[in-house]
C-alpha positions as CSV (number, residue, x, y, z in Angstrom):
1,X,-45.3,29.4,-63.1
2,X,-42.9,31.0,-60.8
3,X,-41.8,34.7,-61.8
4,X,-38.1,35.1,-63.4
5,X,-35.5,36.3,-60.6
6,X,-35.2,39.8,-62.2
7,X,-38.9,40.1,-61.5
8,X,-38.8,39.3,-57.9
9,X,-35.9,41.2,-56.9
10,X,-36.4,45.1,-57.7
11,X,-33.8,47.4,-56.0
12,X,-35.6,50.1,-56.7
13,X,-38.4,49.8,-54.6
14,X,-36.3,47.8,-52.0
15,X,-32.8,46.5,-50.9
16,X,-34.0,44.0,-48.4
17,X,-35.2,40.9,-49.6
18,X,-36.0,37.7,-47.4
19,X,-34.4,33.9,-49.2
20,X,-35.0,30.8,-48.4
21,X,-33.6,27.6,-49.4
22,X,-34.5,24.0,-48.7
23,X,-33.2,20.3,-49.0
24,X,-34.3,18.4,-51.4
25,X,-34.2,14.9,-50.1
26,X,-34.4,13.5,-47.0
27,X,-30.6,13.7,-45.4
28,X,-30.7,17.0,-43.3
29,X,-28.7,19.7,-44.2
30,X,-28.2,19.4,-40.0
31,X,-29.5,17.9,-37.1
32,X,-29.6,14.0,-36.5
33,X,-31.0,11.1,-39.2
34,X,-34.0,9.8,-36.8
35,X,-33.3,6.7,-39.7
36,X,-29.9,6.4,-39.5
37,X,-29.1,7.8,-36.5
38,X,-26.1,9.8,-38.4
39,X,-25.6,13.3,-36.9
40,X,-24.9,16.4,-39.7
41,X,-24.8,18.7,-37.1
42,X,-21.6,20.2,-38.2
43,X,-22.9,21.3,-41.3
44,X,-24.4,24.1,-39.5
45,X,-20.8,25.3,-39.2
46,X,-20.3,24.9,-42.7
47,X,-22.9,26.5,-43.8
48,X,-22.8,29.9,-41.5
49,X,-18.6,30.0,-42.4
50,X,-19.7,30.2,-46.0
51,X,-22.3,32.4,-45.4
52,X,-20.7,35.1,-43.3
53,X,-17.3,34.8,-45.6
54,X,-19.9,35.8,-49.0
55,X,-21.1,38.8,-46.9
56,X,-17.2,39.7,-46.6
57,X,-16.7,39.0,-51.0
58,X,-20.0,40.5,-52.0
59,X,-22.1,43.8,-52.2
60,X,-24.5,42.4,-49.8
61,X,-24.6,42.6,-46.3
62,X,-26.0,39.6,-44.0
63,X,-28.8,41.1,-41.9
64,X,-30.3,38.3,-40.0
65,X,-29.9,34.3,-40.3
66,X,-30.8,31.0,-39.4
67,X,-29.5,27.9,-40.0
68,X,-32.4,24.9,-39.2
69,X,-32.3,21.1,-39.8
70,X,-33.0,21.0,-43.1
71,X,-33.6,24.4,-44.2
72,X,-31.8,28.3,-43.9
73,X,-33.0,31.9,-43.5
74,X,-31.0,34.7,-44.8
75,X,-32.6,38.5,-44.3
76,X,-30.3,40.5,-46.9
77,X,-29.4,44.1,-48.0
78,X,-27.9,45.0,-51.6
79,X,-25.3,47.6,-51.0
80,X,-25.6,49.3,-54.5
81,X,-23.4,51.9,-54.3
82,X,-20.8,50.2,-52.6
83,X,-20.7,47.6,-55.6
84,X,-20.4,51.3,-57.7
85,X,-18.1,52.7,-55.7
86,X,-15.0,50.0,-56.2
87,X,-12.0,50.3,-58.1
88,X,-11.2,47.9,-60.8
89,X,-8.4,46.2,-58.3
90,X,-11.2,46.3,-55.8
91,X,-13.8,44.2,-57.7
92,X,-11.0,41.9,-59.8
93,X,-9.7,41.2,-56.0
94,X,-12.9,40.4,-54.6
95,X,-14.1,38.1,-57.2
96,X,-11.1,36.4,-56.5
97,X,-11.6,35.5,-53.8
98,X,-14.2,32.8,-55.2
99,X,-13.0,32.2,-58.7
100,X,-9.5,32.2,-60.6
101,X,-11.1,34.7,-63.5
102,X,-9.2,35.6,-66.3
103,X,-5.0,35.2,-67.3
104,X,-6.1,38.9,-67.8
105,X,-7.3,39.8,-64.8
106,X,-4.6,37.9,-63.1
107,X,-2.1,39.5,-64.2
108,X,-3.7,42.9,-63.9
109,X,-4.5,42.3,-60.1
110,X,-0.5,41.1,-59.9
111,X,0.6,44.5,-61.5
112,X,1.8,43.3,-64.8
113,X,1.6,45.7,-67.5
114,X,-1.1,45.1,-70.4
115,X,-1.3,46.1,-73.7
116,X,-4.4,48.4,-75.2
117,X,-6.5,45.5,-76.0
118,X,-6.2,43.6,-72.7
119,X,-7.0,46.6,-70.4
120,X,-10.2,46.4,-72.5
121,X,-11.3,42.8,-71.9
122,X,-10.2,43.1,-68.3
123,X,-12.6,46.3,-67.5
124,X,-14.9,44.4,-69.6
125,X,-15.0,41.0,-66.9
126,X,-14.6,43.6,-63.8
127,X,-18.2,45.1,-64.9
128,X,-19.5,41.5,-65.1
129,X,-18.0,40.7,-61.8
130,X,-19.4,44.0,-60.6
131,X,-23.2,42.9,-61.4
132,X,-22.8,39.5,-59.5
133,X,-21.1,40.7,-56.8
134,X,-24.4,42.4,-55.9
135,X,-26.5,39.9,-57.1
136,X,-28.6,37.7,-54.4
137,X,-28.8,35.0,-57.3
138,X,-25.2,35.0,-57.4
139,X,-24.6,35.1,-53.2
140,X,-27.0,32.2,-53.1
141,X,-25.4,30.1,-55.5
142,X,-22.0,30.9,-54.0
143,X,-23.3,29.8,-51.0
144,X,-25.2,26.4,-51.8
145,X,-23.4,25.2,-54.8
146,X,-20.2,24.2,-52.4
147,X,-22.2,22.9,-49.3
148,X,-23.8,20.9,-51.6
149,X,-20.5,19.0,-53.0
150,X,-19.3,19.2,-49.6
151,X,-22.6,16.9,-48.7
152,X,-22.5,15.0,-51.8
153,X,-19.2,14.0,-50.8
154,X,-19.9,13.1,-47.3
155,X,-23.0,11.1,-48.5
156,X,-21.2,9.5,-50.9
157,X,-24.0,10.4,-53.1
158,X,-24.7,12.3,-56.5
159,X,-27.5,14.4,-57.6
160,X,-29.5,17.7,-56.3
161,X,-29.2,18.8,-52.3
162,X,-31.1,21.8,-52.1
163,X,-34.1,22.5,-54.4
164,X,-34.0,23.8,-57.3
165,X,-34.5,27.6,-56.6
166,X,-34.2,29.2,-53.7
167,X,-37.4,31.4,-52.4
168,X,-37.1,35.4,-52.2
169,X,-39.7,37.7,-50.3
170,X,-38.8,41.6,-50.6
171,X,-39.2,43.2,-47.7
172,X,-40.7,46.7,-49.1
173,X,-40.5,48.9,-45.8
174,X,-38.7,49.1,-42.1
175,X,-41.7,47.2,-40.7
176,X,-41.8,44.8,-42.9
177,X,-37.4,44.8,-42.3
178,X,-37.8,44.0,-38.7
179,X,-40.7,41.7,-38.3
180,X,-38.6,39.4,-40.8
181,X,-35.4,39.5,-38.7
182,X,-37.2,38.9,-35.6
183,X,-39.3,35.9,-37.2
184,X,-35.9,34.5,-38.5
185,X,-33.5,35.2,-35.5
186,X,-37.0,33.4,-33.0
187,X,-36.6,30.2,-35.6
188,X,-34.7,27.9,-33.7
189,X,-36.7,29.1,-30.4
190,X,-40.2,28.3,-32.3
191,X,-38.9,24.9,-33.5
192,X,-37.9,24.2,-29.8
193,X,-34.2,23.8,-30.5
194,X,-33.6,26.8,-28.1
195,X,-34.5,27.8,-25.2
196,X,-33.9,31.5,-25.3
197,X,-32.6,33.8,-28.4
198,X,-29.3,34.1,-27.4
199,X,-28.7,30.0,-26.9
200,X,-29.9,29.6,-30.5
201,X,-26.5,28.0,-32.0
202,X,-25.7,29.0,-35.5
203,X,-27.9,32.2,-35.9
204,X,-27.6,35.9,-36.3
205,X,-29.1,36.9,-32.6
206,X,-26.1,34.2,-31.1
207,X,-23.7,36.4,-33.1
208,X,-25.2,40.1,-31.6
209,X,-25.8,39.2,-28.5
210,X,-22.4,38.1,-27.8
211,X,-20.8,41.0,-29.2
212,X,-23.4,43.7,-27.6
213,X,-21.8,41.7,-24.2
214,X,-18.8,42.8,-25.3
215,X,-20.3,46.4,-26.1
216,X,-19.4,45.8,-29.6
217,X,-21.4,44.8,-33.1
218,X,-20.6,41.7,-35.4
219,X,-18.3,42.8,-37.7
220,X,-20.0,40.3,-40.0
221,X,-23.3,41.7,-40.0
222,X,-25.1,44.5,-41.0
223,X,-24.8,46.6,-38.1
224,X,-27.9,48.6,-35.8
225,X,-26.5,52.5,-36.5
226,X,-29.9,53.7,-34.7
227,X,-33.0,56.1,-35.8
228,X,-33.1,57.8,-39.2
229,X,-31.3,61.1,-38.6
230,X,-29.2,63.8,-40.9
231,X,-25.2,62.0,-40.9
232,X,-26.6,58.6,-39.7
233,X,-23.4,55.6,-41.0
234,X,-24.9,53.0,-42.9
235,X,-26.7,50.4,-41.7
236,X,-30.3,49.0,-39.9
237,X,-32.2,52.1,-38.8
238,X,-32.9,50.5,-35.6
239,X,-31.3,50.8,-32.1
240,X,-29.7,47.7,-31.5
241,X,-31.0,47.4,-27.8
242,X,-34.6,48.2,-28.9
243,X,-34.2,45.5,-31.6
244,X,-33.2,42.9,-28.7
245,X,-36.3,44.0,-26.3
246,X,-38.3,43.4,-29.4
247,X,-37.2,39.8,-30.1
248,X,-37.5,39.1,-25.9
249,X,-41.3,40.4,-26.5
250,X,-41.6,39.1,-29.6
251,X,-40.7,35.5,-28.3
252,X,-42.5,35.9,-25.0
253,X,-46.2,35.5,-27.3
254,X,-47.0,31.9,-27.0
255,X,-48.3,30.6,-30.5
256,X,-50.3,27.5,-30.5
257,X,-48.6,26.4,-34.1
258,X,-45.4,26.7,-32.6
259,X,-43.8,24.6,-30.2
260,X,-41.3,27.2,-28.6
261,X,-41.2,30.2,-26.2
262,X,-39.0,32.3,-24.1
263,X,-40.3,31.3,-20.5
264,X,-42.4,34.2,-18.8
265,X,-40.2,33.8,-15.3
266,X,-37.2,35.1,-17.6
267,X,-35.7,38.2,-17.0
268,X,-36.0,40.3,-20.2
269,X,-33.0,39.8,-22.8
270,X,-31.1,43.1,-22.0
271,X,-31.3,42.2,-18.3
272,X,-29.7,38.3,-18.8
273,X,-27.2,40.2,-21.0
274,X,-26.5,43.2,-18.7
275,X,-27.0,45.5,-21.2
276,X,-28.2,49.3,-19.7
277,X,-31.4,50.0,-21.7
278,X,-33.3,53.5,-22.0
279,X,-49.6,42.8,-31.6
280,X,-46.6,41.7,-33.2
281,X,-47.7,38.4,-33.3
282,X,-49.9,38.9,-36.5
283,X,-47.0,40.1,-38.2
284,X,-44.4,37.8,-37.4
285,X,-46.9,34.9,-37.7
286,X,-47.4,36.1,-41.2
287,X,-43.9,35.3,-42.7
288,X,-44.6,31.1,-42.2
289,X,-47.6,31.2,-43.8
290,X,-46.7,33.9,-46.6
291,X,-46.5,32.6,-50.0
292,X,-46.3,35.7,-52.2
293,X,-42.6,37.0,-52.8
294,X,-43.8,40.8,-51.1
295,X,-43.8,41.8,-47.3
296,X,-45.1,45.6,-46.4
297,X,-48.0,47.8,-45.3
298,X,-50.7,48.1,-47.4
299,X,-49.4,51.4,-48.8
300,X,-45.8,49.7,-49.7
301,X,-47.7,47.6,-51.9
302,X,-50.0,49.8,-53.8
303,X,-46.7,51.4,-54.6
304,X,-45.1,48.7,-56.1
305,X,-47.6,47.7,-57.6
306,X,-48.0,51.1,-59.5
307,X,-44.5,51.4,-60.5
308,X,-44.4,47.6,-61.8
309,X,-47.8,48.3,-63.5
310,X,-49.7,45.9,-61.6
311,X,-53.9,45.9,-62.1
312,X,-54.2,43.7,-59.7
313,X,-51.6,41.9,-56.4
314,X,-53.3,39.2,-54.2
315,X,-52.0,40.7,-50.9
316,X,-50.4,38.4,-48.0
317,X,-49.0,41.7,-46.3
318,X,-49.8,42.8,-42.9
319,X,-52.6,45.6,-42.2
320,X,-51.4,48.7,-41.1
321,X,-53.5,48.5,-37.7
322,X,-52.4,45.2,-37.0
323,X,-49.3,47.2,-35.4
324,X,-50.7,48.6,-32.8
325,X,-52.7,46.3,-31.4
């Protein structure tokens, strides 16, 4: 039986959490009906609007993505204390944005004065909103419920799109963090839809790599703010050109249960994007066949597993030495 949501999705042993959500019959969330013939390419689009406009409305920041044919990747990171930190306006005015809420908090985000007992009920729904505004359950059904009656309606069909949960891995250290954005940013290479990580259309590495050409980050995305230090601004503790030499290498490994692969002749990826610049394949091979809902070193685990009072976890987590291989 699978574990209740609240179970998978611990914040205090991580805010990154790898999710997963899948079709549930056989027209393609994108791509081209081999049937049919019918093209729902352009859902893509859809699909990485919506996404990227959530990661705008919610306490949760969009680290990686990518949108396949009948399948998505999402790598995400709860933003706890920025959900804590807003005003009353502030959250009332970013659930808003997706629902009407209350004649209440209507007229309180309007400015209208409100008797005793109304002020009451409206702090009331902003500490609901608070909670699913940094929810993942929440983002995710933000996020399929309306590509789903978008498809419906397209399809002329009724009934279920997507299945009926979506999957969720935690990500329980910065290891664990990259090796899950690199295996979900080299998706569309490994499926052969791509030939190099920065031609892969609808994904997170399109998005970087376009604004690092620019000498810029996607505003959209989580940002790279470099290695751990004292003062560091929030955000990946990675540099964001030794994250790009990583996905090159990374999709340089040829894997014989994948079909894609940056070609060897290729210069590496900071070269072909002029950007100055100063085995993983264990690893990243592990996230397809991983079933369990935890990523980390062996250590990461035996922590969690002490602080959720585990006797026993059947572990699908890389080996320590496995990294430096």
């Amino acid at each position: 039986m699978p574990k209740p949501r609240c179970q998978q999705i611990s914040l205090s042993d991580t805010p990154y959490y790898h999710c997963i959500s899948r079709c549930v019959r056989r027209a393609f969330l994108c791509g081209e009906d081999s049937v049919t013939g019918k093209s729902f390419e352009h859902r893509r689009g859809w699909i990485e609007e919506r996404l990227l406009f959530l990661g705008g409305v919610f306490a949760i920041d969009i680290c990686a993505y990518a949108i396949m044919s009948n399948h998505l990747h999402v790598v995400l990171h709860v933003n706890e204390s920025q959900a804590e930190s807003w005003s009353t306006q502030e959250v009332i005015q970013h659930w808003h944005q997706l629902h009407r809420g209350t004649h209440f908090t209507r007229q309180f985000e309007h400015g209208e004065s409100l008797p005793e007992f109304a002020m009451n009920l409206v702090n009331a729904s902003a500490e609901t909103y608070r909670a699913r505004l940094q929810d993942i359950s929440w983002l995710m059904r933000e996020l399929n419920e309306p590509i789903a009656r978008q498809a419906n309606a397209e399809d002329n069909c009724t009934g279920r799109f997507w299945e009926g949960r979506f999957k969720s891995q935690a990500l329980l250290d910065e290891t664990a963090l990259a090796a899950c954005m690199a295996y979900v940013d080299l998706n569309p290479l490994r499926a052969g839809l791509s030939s190099t990580p920065e031609d892969s259309q609808f994904t997170s590495i399109r998005q970087r790599t376009q604004a690092a050409q620019q000498h810029r980050q996607p505003k959209r995305l989580y940002p790279f703010t470099g290695n751990p230090r004292q003062n560091r601004p929030e955000g990946l503790a990675f540099k964001l050109t030794d994250y790009l030499e990583l996905i090159d290498l990374t999709g340089r490994i040829v894997r014989p249960d994948k079909k894609g692969a940056i070609d060897i002749s290729l210069q590496p990826i900071l070269q072909r994007l002029h950007i100055s610049s100063a085995s993983w394949l264990d690893i990243i091979t592990s996230f397809s066949a991983q079933s369990k809902g935890l990523v980390g070193s062996h250590a990461s685990l035996v922590q969690y597993d002490y602080h959720h009072h585990c006797r026993r976890h059947h572990r699908g987590g890389y080996q320590p030495s496995a990294l430096h291989a």
